[in-house]
OpenMM code with the backbone's topology and positions (N, CA, C; nanometers):
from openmm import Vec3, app, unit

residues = "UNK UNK UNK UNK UNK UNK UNK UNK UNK UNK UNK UNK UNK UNK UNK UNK UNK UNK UNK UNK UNK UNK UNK UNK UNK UNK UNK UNK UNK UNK UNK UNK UNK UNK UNK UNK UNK UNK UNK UNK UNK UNK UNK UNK UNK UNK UNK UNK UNK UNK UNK UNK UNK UNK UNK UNK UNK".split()
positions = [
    Vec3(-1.5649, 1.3765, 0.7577),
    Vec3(-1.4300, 1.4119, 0.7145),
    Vec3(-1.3948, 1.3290, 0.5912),
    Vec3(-1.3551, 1.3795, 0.5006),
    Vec3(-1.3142, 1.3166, 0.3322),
    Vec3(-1.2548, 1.1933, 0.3534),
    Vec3(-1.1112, 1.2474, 0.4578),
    Vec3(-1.0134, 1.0973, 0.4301),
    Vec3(-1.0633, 0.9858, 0.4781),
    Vec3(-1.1709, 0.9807, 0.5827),
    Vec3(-1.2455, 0.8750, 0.6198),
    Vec3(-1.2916, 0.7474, 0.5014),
    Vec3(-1.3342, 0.8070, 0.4159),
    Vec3(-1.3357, 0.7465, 0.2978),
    Vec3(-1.2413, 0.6683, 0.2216),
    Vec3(-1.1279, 0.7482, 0.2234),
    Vec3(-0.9867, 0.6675, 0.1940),
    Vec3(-0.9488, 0.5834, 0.2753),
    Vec3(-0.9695, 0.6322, 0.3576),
    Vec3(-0.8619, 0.5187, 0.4761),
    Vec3(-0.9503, 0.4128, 0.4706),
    Vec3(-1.0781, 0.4550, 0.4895),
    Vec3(-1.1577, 0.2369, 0.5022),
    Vec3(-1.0968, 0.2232, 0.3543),
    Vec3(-1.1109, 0.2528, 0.2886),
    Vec3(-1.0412, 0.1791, 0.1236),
    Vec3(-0.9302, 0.1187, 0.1859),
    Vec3(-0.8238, 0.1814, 0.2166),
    Vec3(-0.7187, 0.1354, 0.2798),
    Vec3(-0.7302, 0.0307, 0.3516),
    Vec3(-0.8128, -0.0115, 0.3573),
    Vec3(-0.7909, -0.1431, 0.5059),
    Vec3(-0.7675, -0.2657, 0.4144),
    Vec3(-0.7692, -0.2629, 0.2988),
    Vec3(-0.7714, -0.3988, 0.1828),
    Vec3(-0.6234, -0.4059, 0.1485),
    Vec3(-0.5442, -0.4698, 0.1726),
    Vec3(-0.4085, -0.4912, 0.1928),
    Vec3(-0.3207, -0.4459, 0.0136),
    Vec3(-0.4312, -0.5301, -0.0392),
    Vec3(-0.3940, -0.4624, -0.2083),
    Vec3(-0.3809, -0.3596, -0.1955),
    Vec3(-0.5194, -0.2723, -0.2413),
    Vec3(-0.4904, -0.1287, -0.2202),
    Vec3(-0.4113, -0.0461, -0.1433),
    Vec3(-0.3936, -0.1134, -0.0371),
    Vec3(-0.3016, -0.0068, 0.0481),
    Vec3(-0.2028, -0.0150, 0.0099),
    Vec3(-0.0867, -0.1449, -0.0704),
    Vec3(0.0225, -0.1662, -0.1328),
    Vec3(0.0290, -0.0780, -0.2778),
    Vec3(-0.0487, -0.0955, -0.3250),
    Vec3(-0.0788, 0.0301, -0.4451),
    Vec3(-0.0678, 0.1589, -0.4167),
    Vec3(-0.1954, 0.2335, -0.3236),
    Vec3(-0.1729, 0.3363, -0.2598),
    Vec3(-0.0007, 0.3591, -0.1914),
    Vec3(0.0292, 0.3151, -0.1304),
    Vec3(0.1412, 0.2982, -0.0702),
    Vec3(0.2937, 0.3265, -0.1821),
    Vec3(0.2768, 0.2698, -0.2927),
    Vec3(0.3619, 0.2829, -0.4213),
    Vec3(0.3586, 0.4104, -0.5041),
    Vec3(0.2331, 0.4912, -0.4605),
    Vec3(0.2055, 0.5938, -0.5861),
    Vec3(0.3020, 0.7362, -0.4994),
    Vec3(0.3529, 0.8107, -0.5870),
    Vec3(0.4153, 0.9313, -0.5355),
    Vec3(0.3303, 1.0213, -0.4340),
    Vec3(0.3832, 1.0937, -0.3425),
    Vec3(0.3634, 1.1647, -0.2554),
    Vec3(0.2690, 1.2404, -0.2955),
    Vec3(0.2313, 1.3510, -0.3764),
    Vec3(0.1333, 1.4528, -0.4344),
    Vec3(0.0134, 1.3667, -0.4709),
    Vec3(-0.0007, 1.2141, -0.5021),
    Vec3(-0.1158, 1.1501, -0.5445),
    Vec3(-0.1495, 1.0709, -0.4412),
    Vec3(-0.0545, 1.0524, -0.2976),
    Vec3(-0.1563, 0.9745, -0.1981),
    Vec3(-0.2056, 1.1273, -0.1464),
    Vec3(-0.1503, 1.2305, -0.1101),
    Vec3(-0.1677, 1.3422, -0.0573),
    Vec3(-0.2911, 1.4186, -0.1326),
    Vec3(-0.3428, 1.3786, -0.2866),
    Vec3(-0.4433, 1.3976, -0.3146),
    Vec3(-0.5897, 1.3521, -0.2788),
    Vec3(-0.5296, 1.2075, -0.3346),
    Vec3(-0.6397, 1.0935, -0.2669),
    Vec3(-0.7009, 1.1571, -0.1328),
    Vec3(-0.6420, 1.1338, -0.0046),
    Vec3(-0.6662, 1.1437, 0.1603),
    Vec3(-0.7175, 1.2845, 0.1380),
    Vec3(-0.6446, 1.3663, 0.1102),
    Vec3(-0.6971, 1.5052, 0.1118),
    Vec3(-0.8461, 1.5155, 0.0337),
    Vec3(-0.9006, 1.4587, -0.0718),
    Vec3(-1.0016, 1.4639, -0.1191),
    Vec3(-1.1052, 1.3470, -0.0931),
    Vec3(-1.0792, 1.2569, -0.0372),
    Vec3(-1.1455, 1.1816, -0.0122),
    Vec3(-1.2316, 1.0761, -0.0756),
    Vec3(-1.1565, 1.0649, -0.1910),
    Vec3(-1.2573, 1.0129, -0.2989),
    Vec3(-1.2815, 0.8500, -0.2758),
    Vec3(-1.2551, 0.7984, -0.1932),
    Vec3(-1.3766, 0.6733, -0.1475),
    Vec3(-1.3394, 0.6027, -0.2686),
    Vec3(-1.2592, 0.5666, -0.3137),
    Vec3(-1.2129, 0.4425, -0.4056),
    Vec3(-1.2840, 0.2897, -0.3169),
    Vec3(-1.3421, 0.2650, -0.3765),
    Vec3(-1.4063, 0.0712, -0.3214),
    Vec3(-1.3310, -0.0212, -0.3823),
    Vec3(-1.2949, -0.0208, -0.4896),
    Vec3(-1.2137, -0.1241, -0.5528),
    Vec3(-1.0409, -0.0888, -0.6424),
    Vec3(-1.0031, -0.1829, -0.6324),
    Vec3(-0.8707, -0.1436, -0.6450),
    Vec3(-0.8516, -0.0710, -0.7980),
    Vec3(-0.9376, -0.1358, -0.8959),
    Vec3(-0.9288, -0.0252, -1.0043),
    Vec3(-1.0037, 0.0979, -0.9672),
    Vec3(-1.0722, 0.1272, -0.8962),
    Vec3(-1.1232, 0.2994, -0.8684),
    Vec3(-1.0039, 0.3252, -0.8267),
    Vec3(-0.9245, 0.2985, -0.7614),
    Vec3(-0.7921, 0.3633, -0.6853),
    Vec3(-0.7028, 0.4124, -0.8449),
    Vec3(-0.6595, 0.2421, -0.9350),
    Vec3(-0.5750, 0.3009, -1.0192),
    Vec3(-0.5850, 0.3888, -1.1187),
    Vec3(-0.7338, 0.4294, -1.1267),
    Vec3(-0.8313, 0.5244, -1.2460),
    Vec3(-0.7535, 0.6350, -1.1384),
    Vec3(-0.8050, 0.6540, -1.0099),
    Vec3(-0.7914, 0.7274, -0.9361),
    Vec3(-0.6490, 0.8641, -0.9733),
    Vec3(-0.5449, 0.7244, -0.9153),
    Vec3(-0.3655, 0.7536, -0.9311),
    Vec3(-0.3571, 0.8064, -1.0776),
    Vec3(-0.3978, 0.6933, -1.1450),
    Vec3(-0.3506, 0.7694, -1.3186),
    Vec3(-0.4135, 0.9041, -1.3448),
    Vec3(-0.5453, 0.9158, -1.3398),
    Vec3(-0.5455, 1.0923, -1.3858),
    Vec3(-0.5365, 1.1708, -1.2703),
    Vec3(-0.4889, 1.1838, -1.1406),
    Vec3(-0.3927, 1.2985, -1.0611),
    Vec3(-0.2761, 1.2929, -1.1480),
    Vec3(-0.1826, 1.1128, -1.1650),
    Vec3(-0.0468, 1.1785, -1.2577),
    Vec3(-0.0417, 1.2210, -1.3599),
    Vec3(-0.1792, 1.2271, -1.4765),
    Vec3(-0.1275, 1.2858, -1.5740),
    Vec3(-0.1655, 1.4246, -1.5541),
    Vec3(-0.2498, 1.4926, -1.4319),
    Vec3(-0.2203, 1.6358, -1.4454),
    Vec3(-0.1247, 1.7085, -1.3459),
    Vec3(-0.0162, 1.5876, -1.3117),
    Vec3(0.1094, 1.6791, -1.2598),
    Vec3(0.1548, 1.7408, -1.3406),
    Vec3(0.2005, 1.8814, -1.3252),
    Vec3(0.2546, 1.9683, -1.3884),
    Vec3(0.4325, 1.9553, -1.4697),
    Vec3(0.4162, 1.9555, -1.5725),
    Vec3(0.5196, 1.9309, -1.5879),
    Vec3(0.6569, 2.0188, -1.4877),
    Vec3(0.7838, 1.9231, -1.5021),
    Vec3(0.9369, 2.0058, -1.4390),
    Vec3(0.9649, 2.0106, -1.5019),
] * unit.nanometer
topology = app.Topology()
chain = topology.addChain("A")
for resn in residues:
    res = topology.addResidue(resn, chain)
    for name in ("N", "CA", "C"):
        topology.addAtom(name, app.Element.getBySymbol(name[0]), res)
């Protein structure tokens, strides 16, 4: 299962405070895709390009 991947990322108190800060549609990306971030900059590479292809309002 994908989010398996995320969530052990998650167990590192940083990251999860990061994760934890980013808007709803980009943790909901992350978990949903599973992309296995290991270090806290894979996470913020991660967050920054989901937000820059939110769609503009």
């Amino acid at each position: 299962m994908p989010e398996d991947k995320a969530n052990a990322a998650l167990n590192n108190p940083q990251m999860k405070k990061f994760f934890s800060a980013q808007p709803f549609f980009v943790q909901e990306c992350i978990m949903q895709t599973g992309v296995g971030a290991s270090t806290e900059t894979e996470l913020k590479q991660c967050a920054e390009n989901l937000s820059k292809k939110q769609p503009a309002e």
